[in-house]
C-alpha positions as CSV (number, residue, x, y, z in Angstrom):
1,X,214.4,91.7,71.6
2,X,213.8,87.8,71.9
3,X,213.2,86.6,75.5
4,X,216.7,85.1,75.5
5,X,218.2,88.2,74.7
6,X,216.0,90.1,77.7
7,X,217.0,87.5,79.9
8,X,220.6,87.6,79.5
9,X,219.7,91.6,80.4
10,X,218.2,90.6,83.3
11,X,221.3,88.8,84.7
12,X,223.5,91.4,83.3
13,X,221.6,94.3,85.2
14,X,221.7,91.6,88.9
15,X,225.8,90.8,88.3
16,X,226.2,94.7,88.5
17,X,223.7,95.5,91.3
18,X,224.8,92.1,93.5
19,X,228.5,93.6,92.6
20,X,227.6,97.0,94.1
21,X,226.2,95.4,97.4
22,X,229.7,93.6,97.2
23,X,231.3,96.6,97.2
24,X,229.2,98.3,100.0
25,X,229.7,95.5,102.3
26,X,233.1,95.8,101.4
27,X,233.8,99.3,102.2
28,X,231.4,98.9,105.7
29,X,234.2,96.4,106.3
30,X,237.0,99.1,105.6
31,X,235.8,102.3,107.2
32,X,236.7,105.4,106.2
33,X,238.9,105.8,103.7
34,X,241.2,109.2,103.4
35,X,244.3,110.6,102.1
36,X,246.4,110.0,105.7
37,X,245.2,106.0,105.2
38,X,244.6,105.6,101.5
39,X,247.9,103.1,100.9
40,X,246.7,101.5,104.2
41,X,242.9,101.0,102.7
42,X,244.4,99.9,99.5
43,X,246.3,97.3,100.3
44,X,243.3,96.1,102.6
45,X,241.2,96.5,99.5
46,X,243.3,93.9,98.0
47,X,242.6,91.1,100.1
48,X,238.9,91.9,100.6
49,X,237.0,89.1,98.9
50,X,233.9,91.2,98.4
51,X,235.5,93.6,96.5
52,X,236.8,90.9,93.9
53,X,233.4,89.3,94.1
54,X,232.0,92.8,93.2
55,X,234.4,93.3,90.6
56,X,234.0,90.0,89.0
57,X,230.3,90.3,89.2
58,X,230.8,93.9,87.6
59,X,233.1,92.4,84.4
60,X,229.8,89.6,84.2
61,X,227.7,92.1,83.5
62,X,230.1,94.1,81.5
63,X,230.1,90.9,79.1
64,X,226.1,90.1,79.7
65,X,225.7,93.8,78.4
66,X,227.9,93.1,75.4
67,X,225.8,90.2,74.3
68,X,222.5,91.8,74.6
69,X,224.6,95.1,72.3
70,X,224.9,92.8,69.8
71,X,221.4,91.7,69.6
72,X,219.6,94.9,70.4
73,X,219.2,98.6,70.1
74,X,221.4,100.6,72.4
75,X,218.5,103.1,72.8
76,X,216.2,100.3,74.0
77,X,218.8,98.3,75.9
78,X,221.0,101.3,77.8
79,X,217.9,102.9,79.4
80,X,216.7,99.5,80.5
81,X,220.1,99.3,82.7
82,X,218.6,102.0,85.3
83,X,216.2,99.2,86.7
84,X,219.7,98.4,88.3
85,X,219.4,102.3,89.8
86,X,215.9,100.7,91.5
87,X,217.5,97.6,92.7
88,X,220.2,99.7,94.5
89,X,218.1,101.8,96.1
90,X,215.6,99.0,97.4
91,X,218.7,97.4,98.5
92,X,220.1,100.2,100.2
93,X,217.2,100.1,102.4
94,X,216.5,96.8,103.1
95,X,219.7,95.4,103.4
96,X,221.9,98.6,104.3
97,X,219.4,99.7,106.5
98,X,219.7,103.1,104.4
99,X,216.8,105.7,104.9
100,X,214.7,106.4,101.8
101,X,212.9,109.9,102.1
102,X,210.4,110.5,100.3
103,X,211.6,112.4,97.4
104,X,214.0,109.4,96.7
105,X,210.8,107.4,96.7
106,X,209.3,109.5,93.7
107,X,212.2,109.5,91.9
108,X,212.1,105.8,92.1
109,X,209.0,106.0,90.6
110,X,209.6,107.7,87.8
111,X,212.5,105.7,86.7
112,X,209.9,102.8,87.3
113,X,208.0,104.7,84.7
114,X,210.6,105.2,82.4
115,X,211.3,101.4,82.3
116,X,207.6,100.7,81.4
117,X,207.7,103.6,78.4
118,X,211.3,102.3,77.1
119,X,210.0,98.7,77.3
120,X,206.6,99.7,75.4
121,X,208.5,102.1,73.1
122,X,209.5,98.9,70.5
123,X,207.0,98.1,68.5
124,X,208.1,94.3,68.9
125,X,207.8,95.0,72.7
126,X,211.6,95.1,73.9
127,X,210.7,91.7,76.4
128,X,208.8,89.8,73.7
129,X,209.8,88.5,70.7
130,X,211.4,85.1,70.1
């Protein structure tokens, strides 16, 4: 994978995890949501800019994902996407305020470690290349 292609990953993998702190701000803003208020929430849901900006951000990295499909192994490539799984988690905590036990910490860490083996996997080196 040519460092192009990795960075266009990159920004795919930040337009979904910046659209999934859209859409946590966004349902903080909402509240609960249930079956007695669900048309209620709904049609608040409608005019909640972060939710659009989530799900534009979301359909960015939809497409940023498509280019790097066309230019990579899906075997290499898919795994690679669960550094977003990381970001969301590290977010959660510092900007959600979330609490990260321990155990959530180690599985972190393996998917950390899955990221290095997937990335070293390629005998090109999946970042490298030109």
């Amino acid at each position: 994978m040519s460092r192009k292609v990795f960075l266009v990953l990159i920004a795919a993998i930040l337009c979904g995890v910046i659209g999934q702190f859209s859409l946590k701000a966004a349902a903080n803003n909402l509240g609960p949501i249930g079956a007695a208020n669900l048309v209620e929430k709904a049609i608040a849901m409608a005019n909640q800019p972060l939710i659009w900006l989530g799900l534009v951000l979301y359909g960015f990295g939809a497409f940023g994902f498509i280019i790097v499909l066309s230019h990579a192994n899906i075997s290499i490539v898919s795994p690679l996407l669960s550094i977003s799984y990381i970001c969301v988690v590290l977010g959660g905590k510092f900007i959600f305020n979330e609490p990260l036990p321990p155990l959530r910490l180690i599985g972190v860490s393996f998917i950390m470690a899955g990221v290095v083996f997937v990335l070293n996997s390629s005998p090109n080196n999946a970042a490298g290349g030109g």
